[in-house]
N, C-alpha and C positions, 0 to 999 in steps of 0.2 A: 676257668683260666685265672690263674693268679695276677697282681697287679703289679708294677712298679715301676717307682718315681724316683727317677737320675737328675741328680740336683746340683749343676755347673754353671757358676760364671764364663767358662769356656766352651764353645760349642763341639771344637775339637777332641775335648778329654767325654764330651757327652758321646760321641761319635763312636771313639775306642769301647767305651762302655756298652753300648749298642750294637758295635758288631762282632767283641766278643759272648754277648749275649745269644744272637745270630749264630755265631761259629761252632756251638757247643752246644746249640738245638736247644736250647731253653725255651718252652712254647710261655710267654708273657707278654701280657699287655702294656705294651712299653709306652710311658708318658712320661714329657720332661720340664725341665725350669730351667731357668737362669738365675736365680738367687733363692734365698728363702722368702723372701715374701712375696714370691712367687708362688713358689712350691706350698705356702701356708694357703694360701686362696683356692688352689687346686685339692687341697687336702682336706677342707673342706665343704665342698663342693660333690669330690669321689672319694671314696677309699682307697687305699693301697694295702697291698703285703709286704711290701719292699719299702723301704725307704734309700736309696744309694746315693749319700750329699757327700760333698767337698764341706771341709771344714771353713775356710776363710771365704767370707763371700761377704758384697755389699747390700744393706739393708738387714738382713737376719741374719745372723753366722749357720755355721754347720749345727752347731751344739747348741744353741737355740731355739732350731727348726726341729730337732729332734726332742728336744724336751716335749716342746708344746705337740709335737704328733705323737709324742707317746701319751700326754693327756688325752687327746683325743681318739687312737685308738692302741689300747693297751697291751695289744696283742703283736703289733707292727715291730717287722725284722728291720733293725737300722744295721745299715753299712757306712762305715767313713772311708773317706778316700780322701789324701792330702799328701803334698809333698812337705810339708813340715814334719823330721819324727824328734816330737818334742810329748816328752812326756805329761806333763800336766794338759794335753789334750787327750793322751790314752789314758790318764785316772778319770777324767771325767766321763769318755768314750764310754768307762766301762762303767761307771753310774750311772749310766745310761741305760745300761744293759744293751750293750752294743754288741752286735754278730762277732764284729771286726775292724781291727782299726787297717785300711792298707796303704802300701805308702805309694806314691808316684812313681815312676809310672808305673801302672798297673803291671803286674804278672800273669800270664795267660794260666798258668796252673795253678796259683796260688787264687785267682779268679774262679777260676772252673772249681775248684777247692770249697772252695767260699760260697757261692752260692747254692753248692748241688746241700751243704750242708743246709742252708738256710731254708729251702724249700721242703727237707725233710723235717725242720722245726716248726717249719707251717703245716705239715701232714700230721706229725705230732702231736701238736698245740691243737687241731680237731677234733682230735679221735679223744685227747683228753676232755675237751669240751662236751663235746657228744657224749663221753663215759658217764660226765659229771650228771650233764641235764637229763640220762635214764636215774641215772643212781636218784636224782633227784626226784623224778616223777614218781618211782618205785616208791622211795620213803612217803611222797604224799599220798601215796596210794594204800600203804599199809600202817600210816594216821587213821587216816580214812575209817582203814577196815577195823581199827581197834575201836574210835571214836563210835563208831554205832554200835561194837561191844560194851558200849560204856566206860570207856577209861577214859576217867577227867582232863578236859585240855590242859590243863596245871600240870598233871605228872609229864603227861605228852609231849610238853615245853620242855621241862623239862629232863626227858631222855632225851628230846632232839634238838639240840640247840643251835645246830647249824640251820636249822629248816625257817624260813620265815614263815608263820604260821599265819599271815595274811591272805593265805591263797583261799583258806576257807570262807572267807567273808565273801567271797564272791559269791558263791552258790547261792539260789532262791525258789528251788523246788528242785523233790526227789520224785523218782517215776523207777518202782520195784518191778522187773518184770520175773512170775514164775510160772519153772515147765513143770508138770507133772512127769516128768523122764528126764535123766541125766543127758543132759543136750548137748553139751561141749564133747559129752564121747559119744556123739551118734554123728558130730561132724566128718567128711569123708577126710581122711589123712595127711590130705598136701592143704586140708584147712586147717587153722588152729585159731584161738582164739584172736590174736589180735586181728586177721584177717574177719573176722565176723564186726570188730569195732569197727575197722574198716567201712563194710556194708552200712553199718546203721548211719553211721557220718555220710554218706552218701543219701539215704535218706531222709535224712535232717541238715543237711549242711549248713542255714541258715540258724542251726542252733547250737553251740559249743556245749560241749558237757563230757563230765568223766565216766568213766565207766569202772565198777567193781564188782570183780567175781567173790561172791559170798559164798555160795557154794554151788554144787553140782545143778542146783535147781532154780539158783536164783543167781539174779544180775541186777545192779542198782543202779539207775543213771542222776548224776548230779547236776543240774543245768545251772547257765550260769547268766541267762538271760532275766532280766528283773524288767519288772513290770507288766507281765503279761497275764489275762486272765485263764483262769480254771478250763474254762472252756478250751481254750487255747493247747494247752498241754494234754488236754484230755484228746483231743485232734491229731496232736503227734502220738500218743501213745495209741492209738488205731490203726495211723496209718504206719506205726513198726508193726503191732501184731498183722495185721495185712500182709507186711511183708515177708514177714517171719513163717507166715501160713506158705504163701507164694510159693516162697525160696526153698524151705526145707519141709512142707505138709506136716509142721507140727503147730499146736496151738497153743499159744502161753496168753496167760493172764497179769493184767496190767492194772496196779494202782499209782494213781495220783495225789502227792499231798498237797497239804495247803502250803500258800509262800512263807518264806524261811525268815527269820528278820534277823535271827545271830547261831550264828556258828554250834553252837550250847543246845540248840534245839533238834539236832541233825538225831540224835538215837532217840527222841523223843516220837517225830515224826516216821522216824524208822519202823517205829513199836506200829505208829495207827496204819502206816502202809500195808503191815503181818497180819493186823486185823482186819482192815479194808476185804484182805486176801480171802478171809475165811470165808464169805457172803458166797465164795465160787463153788459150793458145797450147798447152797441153797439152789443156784440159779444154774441152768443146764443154758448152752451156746451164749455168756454173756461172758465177757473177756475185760472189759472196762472197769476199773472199780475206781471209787466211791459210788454205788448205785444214787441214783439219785429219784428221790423218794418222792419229789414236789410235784411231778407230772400233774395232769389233768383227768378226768375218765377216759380213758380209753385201750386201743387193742395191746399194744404191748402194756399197759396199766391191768390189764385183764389177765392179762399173760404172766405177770408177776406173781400174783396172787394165787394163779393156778398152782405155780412153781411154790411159793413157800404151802399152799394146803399138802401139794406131795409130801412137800421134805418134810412137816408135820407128822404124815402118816409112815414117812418112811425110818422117821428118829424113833419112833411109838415100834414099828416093828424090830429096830436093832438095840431095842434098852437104851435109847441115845438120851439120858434126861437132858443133859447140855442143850443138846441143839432142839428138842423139842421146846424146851424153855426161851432160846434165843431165838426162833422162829414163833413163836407167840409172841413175845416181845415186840417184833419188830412186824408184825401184822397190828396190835395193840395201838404202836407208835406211830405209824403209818395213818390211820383214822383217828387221832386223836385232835381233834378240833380242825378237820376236814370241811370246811361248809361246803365247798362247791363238790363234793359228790355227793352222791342220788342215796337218799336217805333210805330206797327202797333198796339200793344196792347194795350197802352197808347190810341191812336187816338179811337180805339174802344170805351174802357172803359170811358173816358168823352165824347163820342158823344153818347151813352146811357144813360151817366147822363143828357146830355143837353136834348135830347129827354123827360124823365123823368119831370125835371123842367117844361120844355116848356107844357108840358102838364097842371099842374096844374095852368098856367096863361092864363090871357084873352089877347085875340090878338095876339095871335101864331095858325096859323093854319098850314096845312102839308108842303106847300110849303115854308114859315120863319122858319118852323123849319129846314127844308131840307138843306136851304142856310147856316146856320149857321151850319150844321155840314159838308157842302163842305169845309165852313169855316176852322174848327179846321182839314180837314184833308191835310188843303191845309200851312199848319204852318209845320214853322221850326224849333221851339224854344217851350218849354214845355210853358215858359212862355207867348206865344202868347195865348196857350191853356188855362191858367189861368185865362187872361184878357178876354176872350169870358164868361168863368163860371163866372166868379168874377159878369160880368154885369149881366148874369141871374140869379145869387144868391143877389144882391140886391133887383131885384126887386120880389123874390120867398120873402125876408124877410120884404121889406115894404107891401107885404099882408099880412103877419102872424102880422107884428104889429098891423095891422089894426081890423084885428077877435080876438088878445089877449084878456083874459079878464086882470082886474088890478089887478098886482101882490100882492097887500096888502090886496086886498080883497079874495084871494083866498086862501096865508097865514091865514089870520084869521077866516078862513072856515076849514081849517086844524086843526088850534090852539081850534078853539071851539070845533071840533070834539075828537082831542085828550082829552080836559077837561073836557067831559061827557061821555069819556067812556075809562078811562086809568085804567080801574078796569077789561080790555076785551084785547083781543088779539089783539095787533096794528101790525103793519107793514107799510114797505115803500109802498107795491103793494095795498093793503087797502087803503090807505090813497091818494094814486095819483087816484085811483077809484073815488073817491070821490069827487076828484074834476078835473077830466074828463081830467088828466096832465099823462104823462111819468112818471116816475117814476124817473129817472136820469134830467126831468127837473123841478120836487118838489122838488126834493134834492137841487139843486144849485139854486131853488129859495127859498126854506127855509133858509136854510144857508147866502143867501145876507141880505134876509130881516130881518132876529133874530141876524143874527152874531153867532148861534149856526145849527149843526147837528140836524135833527130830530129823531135819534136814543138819542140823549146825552138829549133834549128838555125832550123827556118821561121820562127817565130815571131820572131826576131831579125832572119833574112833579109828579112823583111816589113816588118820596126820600120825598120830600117836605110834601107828602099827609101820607105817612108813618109816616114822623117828629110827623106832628097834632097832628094824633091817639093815639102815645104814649103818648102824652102829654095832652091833651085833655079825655080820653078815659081809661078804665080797659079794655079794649079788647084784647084778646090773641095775642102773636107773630103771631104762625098761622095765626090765621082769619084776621090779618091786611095785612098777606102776600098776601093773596088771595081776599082782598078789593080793595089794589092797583096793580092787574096785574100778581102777582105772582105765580106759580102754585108750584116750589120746596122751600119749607120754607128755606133748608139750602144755599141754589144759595140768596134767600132776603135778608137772616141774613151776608152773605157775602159782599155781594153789599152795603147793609147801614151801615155797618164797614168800609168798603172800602171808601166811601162817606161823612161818620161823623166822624172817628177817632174810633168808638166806637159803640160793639154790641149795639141792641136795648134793648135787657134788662139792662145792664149798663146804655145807654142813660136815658132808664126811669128811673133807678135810681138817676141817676144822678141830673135830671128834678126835683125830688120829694124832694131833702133833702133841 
């Protein structure tokens, strides 16, 4: 219910005011004064939408009392009312930006007139507010989405110069959550995405943060809580995949980065989040990432290890050198100056790997391999043990060079695959199917060889094919949503806003004049 404040030295002309306010069903919160420094202490105190003073009054005039409550709030509809009609109070009335000057004694239609308009400048003056503060969140959102594409805050500033580019300093950690399945179009129809914002704000309420759709498989949340530890966010980022599990029985993978200290570091931090990502490609049922490496001996410590000896063995059977080489790596880096694990452990766990290797090469048979693991048991130094793998890991990798196929041509088997059928359900595990690759070693050969993501790759390729339609085509939003890959129209219309600056029907608009 709207406010307003009737502001008479006479109780009688307050009275008229009040009951033809009453007479003509005006539902307001009727509060009154008898002067202006009256009405100024009430006005500060409550707000109003109304302001309806008499000009001539003791202590503040009419035209006083209206200045300073339009400093105070900018938006407030003033009415005068006065039996003086003296023009130098209707030039100022209307520097005022006054509804209306009326004159004594009021007029019942000229009243009824008067305010039916003034209520509709306050329904108005909302809707334009509200327009402004989406318009505005939109543009901070597709800052946002450029800023971790890399486009310098500098140019940024300058294409948006209306934006106060303050809003960024707030943030102090990113949390990437990715599905392995386009999720925003597995949601059921009467969901769309901002309803899913919704949910996650329900389960974090106690933490503010933005949300952007990157693309079909990834969602990035921007929190804006400082000073909290790793730990800490690593706890929210569980109990959303928890709930995500819950709610919809899919499973997404979550990284955590480090805190943020300026605005400039936001696609930096983006990049280790991508990578965080990759580790989910080593580790089967683990959803958390930045693993964390420091633990102590024990069962899930054991269980780790099991997990990178597979991925070992399973990169070695898909010609994966990449990930064979970054899973030695990170078994290497792992035990490097480990004191408090079991020294017999240690000797154990790479003389299984050497066994392992050794197998998969010619000219090792039981007895070289046997030697070389008296070898590592017969070291004193972790690094002794490294130099023994080190030598059987070159030559595990100059065979897989040799069976690779060529990386440009397996990219452009990808590439053409995605381009005749990005109107179909893609994915990373599809698309490494395809060409008889890992999964985590399409990815990091996609990425070298385009200098893009193959999630961002589609998602372009879609936008792009989108673009055409509109512009080429009278084909429905809809049926273009569902030509290029999309199954939720309101997740499309999101994404190509997000991407162009500008819904698709605008777009077309825009195209056609």
């Amino acid at each position: 219910m709207y406010r307003i404040l009737i502001v008479d030295d006479e109780k009688d002309e307050r009275n008229v005011i009040r009951f033809l306010l009453n007479k003509y069903h005006f539902e307001l919160d009727i509060i009154e004064a008898t002067n202006g420094k009256e009405a100024m202490s009430l006005l500060e105190m409550q707000s109003a939408d109304i302001l309806f003073t008499d000009v001539k009054m003791p202590f503040i005039d009419g035209m006083e009392l209206a200045a300073k409550a339009r400093d105070l709030y900018p938006d407030i509809q003033i009415i005068f009312f006065s039996g003086h009609d003296d023009f130098d109070f209707v030039k100022k009335a209307l520097s005022l930006r006054a509804v209306n000057y009326i004159l004594k004694p009021v007029k019942p239609v000229e009243f009824q007139s008067t305010i039916s308009s003034v209520l509709q400048n306050i329904i108005n003056c909302e809707k334009e507010k509200e327009q402004k503060e989406a318009n505005t969140a939109f543009l901070r959102t597709h800052i946002l989405y450029r800023l971790i594409n890399k486009t310098p805050i500098d140019i940024l500033r300058n294409e948006y110069p209306s934006i106060n580019f303050s809003f960024l300093s707030g943030y102090s950690r990113l949390i990437l959550m990715q599905f392995e399945e386009p999720f925003f179009d597995r949601l059921p129809q009467e969901e769309d995405t901002l309803f899913f914002y919704e949910q996650l704000k329900e389960i974090i309420p106690n933490d503010p943060c933005s949300f952007i759709n990157l693309n079909q498989f990834q969602i990035l949340l921007l929190f804006k809580t400082a000073g909290r530890t790793l730990e800490s966010y690593i706890q929210i980022a569980t109990k959303i995949q928890k709930q995500v599990y819950s709610e919809y029985g899919i499973n997404c993978y979550m990284s955590v980065s480090s805190e943020l200290s300026t605005p400039s570091e936001i696609p930096e931090l983006y990049d280790k989040l991508e990578q965080y990502l990759e580790d989910r490609f080593f580790y089967s049922d683990t959803y958390i990432y930045p693993i964390n490496t420091s633990e102590s001996e024990s069962k899930e410590y054991l269980e780790q290890d099991e997990h990178l000896l597979q991925a070992i063995q399973t990169a070695i059977q898909y010609v994966d050198t990449f990930t064979f080489r970054y899973n030695m790596n990170i078994l290497f880096q792992k035990y490097h100056k480990k004191q408090e694990i079991s020294h017999v452990y240690v000797r154990f766990l790479f003389s299984k790997l050497l066994q392992m290797l050794c197998e998969n090469l010619p000219g090792y048979n039981k007895t070289s391999i046997n030697n070389r693991i008296e070898a590592i048991y017969s070291c004193q130094h972790f690094s002794e043990i490294k130099d023994i793998l080190i030598y059987i890991q070159d030559e595990v990798i100059k065979k897989l060079k040799e069976e690779e196929q060529s990386p440009k041509h397996v990219i452009h088997i990808v590439q053409q695959y995605i381009n005749e059928h990005y109107g179909e359900d893609l994915s990373l595990d599809l698309l490494a199917e395809k060409v008889y690759l890992s999964p985590g070693y399409l990815s990091e050969l996609f990425s070298q060889e385009t200098g893009s993501g193959i999630n961002k790759y589609i998602k372009n390729l879609r936008m792009e094919r989108a673009q055409v339609l509109l512009h080429d085509t009278n084909m429905k939003v809809n049926d273009i949503c569902k030509n290029v890959g999309y199954h939720n129209p309101s997740y499309f219309c999101r994404s190509f806003r997000e991407h162009f600056g500008s819904s698709p029907e605008k777009y077309r608009q825009m195209q056609r004049k």
